[in-house]
N, C-alpha and C positions, 0 to 999 in steps of 0.2 A: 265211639268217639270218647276221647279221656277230656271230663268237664273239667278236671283238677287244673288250677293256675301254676305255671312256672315260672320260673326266675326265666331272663333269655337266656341263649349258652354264651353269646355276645354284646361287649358294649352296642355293635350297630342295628343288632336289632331290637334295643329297647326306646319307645315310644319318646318321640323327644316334647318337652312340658317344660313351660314358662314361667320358672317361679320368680315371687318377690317376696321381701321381707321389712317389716317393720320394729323397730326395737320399744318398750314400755319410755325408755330415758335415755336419748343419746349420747349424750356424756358418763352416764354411770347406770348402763343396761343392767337386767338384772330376769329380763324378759327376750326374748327372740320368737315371731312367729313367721312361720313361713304360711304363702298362699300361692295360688294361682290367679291372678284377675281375673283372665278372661274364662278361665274353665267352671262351666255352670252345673256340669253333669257328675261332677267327681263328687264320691262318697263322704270323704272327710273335705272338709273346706277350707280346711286350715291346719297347722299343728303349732302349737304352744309350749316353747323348752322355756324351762329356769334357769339359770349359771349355772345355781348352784350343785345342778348334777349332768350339764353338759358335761361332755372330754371331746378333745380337738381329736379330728382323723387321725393326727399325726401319731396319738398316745395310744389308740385303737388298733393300730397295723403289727 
């Protein structure tokens, strides 16, 4: 049996998850962290972007 993790081959079969996000100052963000509420068992618990080296999906493609 291969323990190795993989990407799915398809959008339908990857795990669907509940995120939500908080900004540091909602008028002049400078912070973005993404979570899960309800998920207690995930590894990271969180993840924390700056602006300042985000890029939109859009610049990414």
């Amino acid at each position: 049996m291969d323990s190795k993790r993989r990407a799915p081959e398809e959008p339908d079969d990857a795990p669907d998850v509940e995120l939500e996000c908080l900004y540091d100052d909602r008028t002049n963000p400078s912070e973005l962290t993404i979570f899960s509420p309800g998920e207690r068992t995930l590894a990271t618990q969180w993840i924390t972007v700056d602006r300042s080296v985000a890029r939109s999906l859009d610049s990414v493609r």
